[in-house]
N, C-alpha and C positions, 0 to 999 in steps of 0.2 A: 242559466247561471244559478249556482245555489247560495243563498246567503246563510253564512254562519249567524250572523246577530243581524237587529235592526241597525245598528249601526255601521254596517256596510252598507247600508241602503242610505241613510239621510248625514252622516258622519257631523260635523260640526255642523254650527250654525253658519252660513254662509252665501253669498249669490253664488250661484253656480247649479249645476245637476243634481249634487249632494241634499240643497235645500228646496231649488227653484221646482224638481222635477220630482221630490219625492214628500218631503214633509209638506209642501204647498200644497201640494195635491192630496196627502192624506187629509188635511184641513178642510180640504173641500167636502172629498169624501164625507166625514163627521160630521158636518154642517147641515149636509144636506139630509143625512141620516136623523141629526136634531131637529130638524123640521117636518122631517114627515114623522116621526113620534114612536114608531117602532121598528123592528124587521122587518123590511121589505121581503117579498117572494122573486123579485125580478129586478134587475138593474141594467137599465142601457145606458151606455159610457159611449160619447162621443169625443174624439180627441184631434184638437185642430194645430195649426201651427208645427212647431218645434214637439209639442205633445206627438203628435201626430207621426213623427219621425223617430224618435226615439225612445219612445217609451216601455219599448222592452226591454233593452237595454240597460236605461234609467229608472227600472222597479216601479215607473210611474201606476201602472197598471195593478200593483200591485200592492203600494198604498194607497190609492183610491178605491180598492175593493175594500183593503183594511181598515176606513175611516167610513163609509156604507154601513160595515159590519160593527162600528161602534168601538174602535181601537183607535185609542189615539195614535201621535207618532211615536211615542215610547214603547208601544206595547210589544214583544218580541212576536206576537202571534203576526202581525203584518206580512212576517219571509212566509208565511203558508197561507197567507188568505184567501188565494183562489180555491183550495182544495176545503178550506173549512166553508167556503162560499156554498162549496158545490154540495159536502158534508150536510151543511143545515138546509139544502134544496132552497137555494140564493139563486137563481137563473142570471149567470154576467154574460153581459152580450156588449162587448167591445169593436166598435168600430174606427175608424178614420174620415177625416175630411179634406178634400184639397181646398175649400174654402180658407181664402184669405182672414184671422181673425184679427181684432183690433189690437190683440197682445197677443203676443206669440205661443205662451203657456197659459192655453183655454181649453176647459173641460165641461162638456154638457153632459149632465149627470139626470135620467128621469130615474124614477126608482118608483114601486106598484107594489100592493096587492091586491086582494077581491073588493077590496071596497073605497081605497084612492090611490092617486097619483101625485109628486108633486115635481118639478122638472126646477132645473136649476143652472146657471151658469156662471162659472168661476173661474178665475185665471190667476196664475199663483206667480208672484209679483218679487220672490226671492226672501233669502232670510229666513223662510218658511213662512213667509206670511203667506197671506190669500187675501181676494177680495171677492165677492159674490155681486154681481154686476144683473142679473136678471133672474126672478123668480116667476116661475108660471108664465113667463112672458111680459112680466111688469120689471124695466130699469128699476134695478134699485141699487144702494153700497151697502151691502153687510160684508165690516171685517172679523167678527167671532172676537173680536177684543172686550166686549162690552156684550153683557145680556141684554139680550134683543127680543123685542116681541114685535110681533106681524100680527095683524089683523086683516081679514080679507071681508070686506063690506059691500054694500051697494051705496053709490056716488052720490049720498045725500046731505043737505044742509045740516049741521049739527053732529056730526060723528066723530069731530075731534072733542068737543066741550066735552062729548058722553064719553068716550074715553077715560081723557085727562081724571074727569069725574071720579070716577072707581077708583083708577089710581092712588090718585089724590088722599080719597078716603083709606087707599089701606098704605102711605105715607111711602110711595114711590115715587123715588126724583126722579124727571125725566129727563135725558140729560142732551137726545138728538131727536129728531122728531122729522119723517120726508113721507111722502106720499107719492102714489102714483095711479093713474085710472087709464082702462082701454081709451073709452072716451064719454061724454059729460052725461052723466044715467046710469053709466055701466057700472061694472062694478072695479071696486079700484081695491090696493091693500095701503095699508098703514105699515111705516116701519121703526120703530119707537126703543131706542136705547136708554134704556135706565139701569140706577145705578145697583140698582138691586132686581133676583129676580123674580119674575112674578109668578106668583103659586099657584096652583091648579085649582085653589078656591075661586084666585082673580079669574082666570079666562073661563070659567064656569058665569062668573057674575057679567063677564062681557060676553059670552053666548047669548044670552039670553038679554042682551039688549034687541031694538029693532034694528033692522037691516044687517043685522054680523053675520055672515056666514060661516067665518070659521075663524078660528084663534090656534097661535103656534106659540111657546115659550120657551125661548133656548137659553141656556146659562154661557158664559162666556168661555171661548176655548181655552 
């Protein structure tokens, strides 16, 4: 099928195919793109459920390469994403699942290059929303409603006060605040919604605390 505009693809806002199967999923795409922080070289797209059935169809495929590629749902480039995917040497490697998921429109999205990985799973909940249900393999809720920052640490006494800390000091409300860890040692991530976002000065000054491994700061979709 060729789309004239994006708007054959996501049309109103609305539950159904129009938003559940294309804007959701562009959201996801994007999200996952705001976390790992550049242009990935590779993307594998895992699609369970109702995704998994109709998503050629439903352009599903087509905005989640578009939102990878860092287009929102408005942007008219989405109807050719695959082709500008393959253009900037994007490697998309879309598969299927018969696995059962807990929401019927679920998308496992890893996305690479030479030097990280970050995997993600989303399921797009209608309206266009989405919610981000696992990162790297840690449960968590990210909706892209609210600038979010993740931190990825090792599971020791004091990592929320040193946080909060820095924050604090450069006048960032926190407005959600959840955690999650492999298991008690290991290493765990922070997932911290405030109301502002935080600048590349902040996760520089939380690198370079002990145990952080790594810092991600996404502005709100």
């Amino acid at each position: 099928m060729k789309y004239r505009s994006v708007f054959d693809i996501i049309g109103p806002i609305m539950i159904g195919p129009s938003s559940s199967h294309t804007a959701g999923a562009a959201r996801i795409g994007l999200l996952a793109r705001n976390l790992f922080g550049n242009q990935p070289t590779r993307a594998d797209i895992l699609f369970y459920g109702s995704f998994a059935k109709t998503y050629k169809g439903h352009g599903t495929d087509i905005a989640i390469v578009g939102g990878i590629l860092g287009f929102n749902t408005f942007d008219k480039r989405i109807t050719e994403s695959l082709s500008i995917a393959q253009e900037q040497h994007v490697d998309i490697i879309i598969r299927t699942s018969d696995d059962i998921p807990n929401h019927p429109n679920t998308a496992r999205v890893t996305i690479s290059d030479e030097t990280k990985t970050i995997s993600v799973c989303g399921i797009s909940i209608g309206g266009g929303k989405m919610e981000i249900t696992e990162v790297d393999d840690f449960p968590v809720r990210i909706t892209g409603d609210m600038p979010t920052l993740l931190v990825w640490h090792e599971d020791r006494y004091g990592m929320v006060a040193a946080v909060s800390e820095v924050l604090a000091a450069h006048k960032i409300n926190i407005g959600y605040m959840d955690m999650a860890r492999k298991s008690r040692g290991a290493e765990a991530l922070m997932v911290i919604e405030t109301d502002q976002v935080a600048s590349e000065t902040i996760c520089q000054e939380l690198c370079v605390l002990p145990y952080i491994n790594r810092v991600s700061s996404i502005p709100a979709l």
